[in-house]
C-alpha angles and dihedrals in degrees: 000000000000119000140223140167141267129088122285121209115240094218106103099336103286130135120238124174108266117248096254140341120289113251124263095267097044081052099047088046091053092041089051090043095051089048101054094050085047085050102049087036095059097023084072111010100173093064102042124054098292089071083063092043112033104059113135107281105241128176106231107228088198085073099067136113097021095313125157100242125097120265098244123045108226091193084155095053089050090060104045111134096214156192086253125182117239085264091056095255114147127245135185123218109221087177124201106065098328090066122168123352153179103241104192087196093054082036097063086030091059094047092049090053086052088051095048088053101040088059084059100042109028090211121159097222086056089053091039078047099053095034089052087058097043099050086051100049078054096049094038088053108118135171117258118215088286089057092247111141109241140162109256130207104216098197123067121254131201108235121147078295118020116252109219129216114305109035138149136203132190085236088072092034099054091041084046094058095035088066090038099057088046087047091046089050099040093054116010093233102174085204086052094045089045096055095047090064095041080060102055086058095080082053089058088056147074122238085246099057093039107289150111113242132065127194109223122210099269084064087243115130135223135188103216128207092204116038096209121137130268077039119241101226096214120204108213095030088054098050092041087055095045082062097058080052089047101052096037080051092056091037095050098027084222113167090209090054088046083053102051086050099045090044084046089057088050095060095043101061090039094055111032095093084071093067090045112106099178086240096038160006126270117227088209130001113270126277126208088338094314128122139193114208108211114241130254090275100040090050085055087045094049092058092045090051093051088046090056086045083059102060099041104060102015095242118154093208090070093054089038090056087037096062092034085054090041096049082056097062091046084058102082100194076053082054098043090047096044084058100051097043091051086047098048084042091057095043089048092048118028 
């Protein structure tokens, strides 16, 4: 979850562009406050929520052909050693004035890691671990203001505009319904099966009626993890969601799942050559001439991610951006600049 700045509208969780600009001092409040959290969280990373997001990505072999298991591994999110609530829910500490938090998006993550674990394992606390989580991504599950039941995020957070409390993302959304359909299959629960179809709702339906996916005017669709507008168009928020579409398409058997997959992979290998650099990856499509490079890590997520595309639909155009992306990081003046130009964007926008 990288941040940015504006203002975020508190109605259903959209973003709109704020009336006019803070003043100096409410920027200069926002800007120190933003600082000091960035400072406690990277001044001790293992300790803080990077030590939940930034593991090493990994494509999980145990998942092909057509296993049970997750794509990625998240060995390191299985693994994390918490803030957990008294239920052994996880919670990240974002420090500063944000503080601890339920993340929906770590908390599926989290349970996907356990499952992951617990099929090689077969130990009881990795199955107590994954069925915890998923009984409460059924239970947290509440309608938005178009009545579509959704997983909120009840803290703001600084993105390029800043999402007030509550709002909801299709990252969330699609990681939310990968665990639950593993969860569904692996027990049976009613109250599980039953809260893996009240997700897929919000993929049936545009940002502006309550969802979580917009057409743009080239027909091409996108899942999108912040629902800001103009949207974002994130690239590993968006993979990562088209899995949860994909495995609630192979769990339900549902033609209209199989579609929204199938029209998310178009789109994908349309449109990847718009993050590509030709020295690096982008972390969201740009926006009025502007461009956010992805980090160290989201540019190592994001070749992970098209490996497991890869392998899941057979399409050379996955393998072919995997190894270009790949062949980036090994370039260390690419690394080095990838660093400088993240750190001078941070320090322009935030």
């Amino acid at each position: 979850m990288d941040s940015g700045t504006q203002e975020f509208a508190s109605s259903g969780g959209r973003s709109k562009a704020a009336p006019k600009a803070p003043g100096v001092a409410a920027r200069g409040r926002r800007y120190a406050s933003y600082l000091g959290r960035a400072l406690q969280v990277y001044a001790r990373p293992s300790a803080g929520p990077l030590s939940f997001w930034y593991e090493t990505p990994e494509v999980n072999p145990a998942a092909f052909p057509a296993g049970r298991q997750y794509f990625m591994r998240f060995q390191g999110k299985a693994r994390y050693a918490g803030p957990f609530d008294e239920a052994g829910i996880p919670l990240l500490d974002y420090r500063g004035d944000i503080g601890r938090q339920y993340n929906p998006i770590a908390i599926a993550q989290y349970g996907l890691a356990r499952f992951n674990q617990w099929c090689e394992t077969g130990d009881d606390a990795d199955k107590q671990g994954w069925e915890r989580v998923a009984h409460w991504l059924a239970a947290q599950l509440r309608p938005n203001q178009c009545g579509v039941p959704v997983w909120f995020h009840d803290f703001d957070w600084p993105y390029r505009q800043v999402l007030r409390a509550p709002w909801y993302s299709g990252l969330a959304q699609g990681s939310g319904l990968s665990l639950l359909v593993r969860a569904a299959a692996a027990t049976g629960h009613g109250g599980l099966i039953s809260a893996a179809h009240q997700v897929f709702e919000s993929f049936q339906r545009p940002v502006d009626a309550g969802g979580v996916v917009v057409t743009d005017a080239h027909g091409h669709l996108w899942i999108e993890e912040y629902l800001v507008d103009p949207p974002s168009h994130i690239l590993n928020g968006f993979i990562w969601a088209s899995w949860g579409v994909y495995d609630y398409a192979l769990w339900s058997r549902r033609r209209e799942a199989l579609t929204l997959w199938e029209r998310s992979v178009e789109t994908m290998a349309a449109r990847l050559h718009e993050f590509d650099t030709g020295w690096w990856s982008l972390y969201e499509s740009p926006i009025d001439g502007r461009r956010m490079l992805a980090s160290p890590y989201y540019h190592r997520l994001h070749i992970t991610q098209l490996q497991v595309l890869h392998k899941l639909t057979g399409l050379d155009t996955f393998a072919a951006f995997a190894e270009r992306f790949a062949s980036y990081a090994r370039n260390r003046a690419h690394r080095a600049r990838a660093v400088a130009e993240k750190a001078w964007f941070k320090l322009r926008h935030y």
